[in-house]
N, C-alpha and C positions, 0 to 999 in steps of 0.2 A: 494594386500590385500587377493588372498586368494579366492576369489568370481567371480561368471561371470559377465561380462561386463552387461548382460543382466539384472541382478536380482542389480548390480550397479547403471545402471540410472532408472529403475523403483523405486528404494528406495528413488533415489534423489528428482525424480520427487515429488514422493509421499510427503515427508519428507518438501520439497519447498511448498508444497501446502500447508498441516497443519498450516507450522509455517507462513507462508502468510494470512490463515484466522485468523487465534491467534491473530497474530500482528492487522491484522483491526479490531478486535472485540472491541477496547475500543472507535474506532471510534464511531461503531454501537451503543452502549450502550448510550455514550455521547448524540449521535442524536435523538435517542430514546429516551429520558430525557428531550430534548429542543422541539418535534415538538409538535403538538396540538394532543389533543387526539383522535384517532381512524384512525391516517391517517399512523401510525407506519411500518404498513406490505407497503406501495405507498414507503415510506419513504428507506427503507429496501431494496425494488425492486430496487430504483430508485439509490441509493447508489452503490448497489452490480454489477447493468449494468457500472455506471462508470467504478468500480473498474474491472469490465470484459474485458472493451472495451478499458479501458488504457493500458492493460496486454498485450490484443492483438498487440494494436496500436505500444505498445514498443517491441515485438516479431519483427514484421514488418520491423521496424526503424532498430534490432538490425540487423538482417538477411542484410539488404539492405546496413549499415555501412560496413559488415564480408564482403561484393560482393565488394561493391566497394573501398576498401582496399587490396581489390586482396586474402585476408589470407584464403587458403584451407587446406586441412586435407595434404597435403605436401609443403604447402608455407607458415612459418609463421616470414616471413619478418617483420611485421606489425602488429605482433599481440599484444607486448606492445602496441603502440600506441592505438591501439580498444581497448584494456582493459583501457587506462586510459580515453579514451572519456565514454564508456562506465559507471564507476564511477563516473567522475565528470558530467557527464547527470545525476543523481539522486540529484544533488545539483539546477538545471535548476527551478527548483516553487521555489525557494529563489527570484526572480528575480521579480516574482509578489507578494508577501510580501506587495510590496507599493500601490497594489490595494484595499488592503482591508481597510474596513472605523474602525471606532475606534467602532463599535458594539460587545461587550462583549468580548471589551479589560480590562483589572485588573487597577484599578487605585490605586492610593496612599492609599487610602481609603479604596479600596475592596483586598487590600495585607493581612492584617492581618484575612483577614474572610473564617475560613476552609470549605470548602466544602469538604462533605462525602457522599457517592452515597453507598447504599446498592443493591451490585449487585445482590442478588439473589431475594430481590424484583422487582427490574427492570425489571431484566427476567421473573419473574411471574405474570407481570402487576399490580401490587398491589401497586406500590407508595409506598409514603412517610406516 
């Protein structure tokens, strides 16, 4: 490409992270819509450590897969394999699907009724 290695995985980094908050931001908003009022910022905390400590959790996991797979920066015997474990572990919360109870699941009834969230009130605290 043209670029140093160096200013490569700082962009990536960067670049991962953005679109990582981006992507959870509709969670946030969602949740921030459903809890009681004033507890938003607990709520917010308490979400954003999940999603901190699962990151790490899965850094962990993947680092400890890359070792005991043997695949190093000159052995990559096995590094299909890691990539397709790798992929198919973000399909792994399918599996708990069937723990959740039918609370503010869409029925027959609540299919045809649109909901519309104005985000920039959201974000501004100001409701509906």
């Amino acid at each position: 490409l043209g670029i140093p290695d160096e200013a490569f995985v700082f962009g990536d980094d960067v670049a991962l992270a953005i679109f990582g908050e981006l992507a959870f931001l509709p969670t946030l908003v969602l949740a921030a819509r459903i809890c009681p009022p004033g507890v938003e910022a607990v709520l917010f905390a308490t979400l954003m450590s999940i999603f901190n400590g699962a990151s790490a959790v899965g850094t962990e996991i993947g680092a400890a897969l890359t070792k005991y797979l043997g695949v190093t920066e000159s052995n990559f015997e096995n590094l299909g394999l890691l990539t397709i474990i790798c992929n198919l572990s973000s399909l792994y919360p399918l599996v708990f699907l069937g723990w959740l109870d039918g609370v503010g699941s869409t029925g027959e009834d609540d299919a045809e009724e649109e909901v519309i969230i104005d985000v920039p009130s959201v974000l501004d605290g100001k409701g509906e």
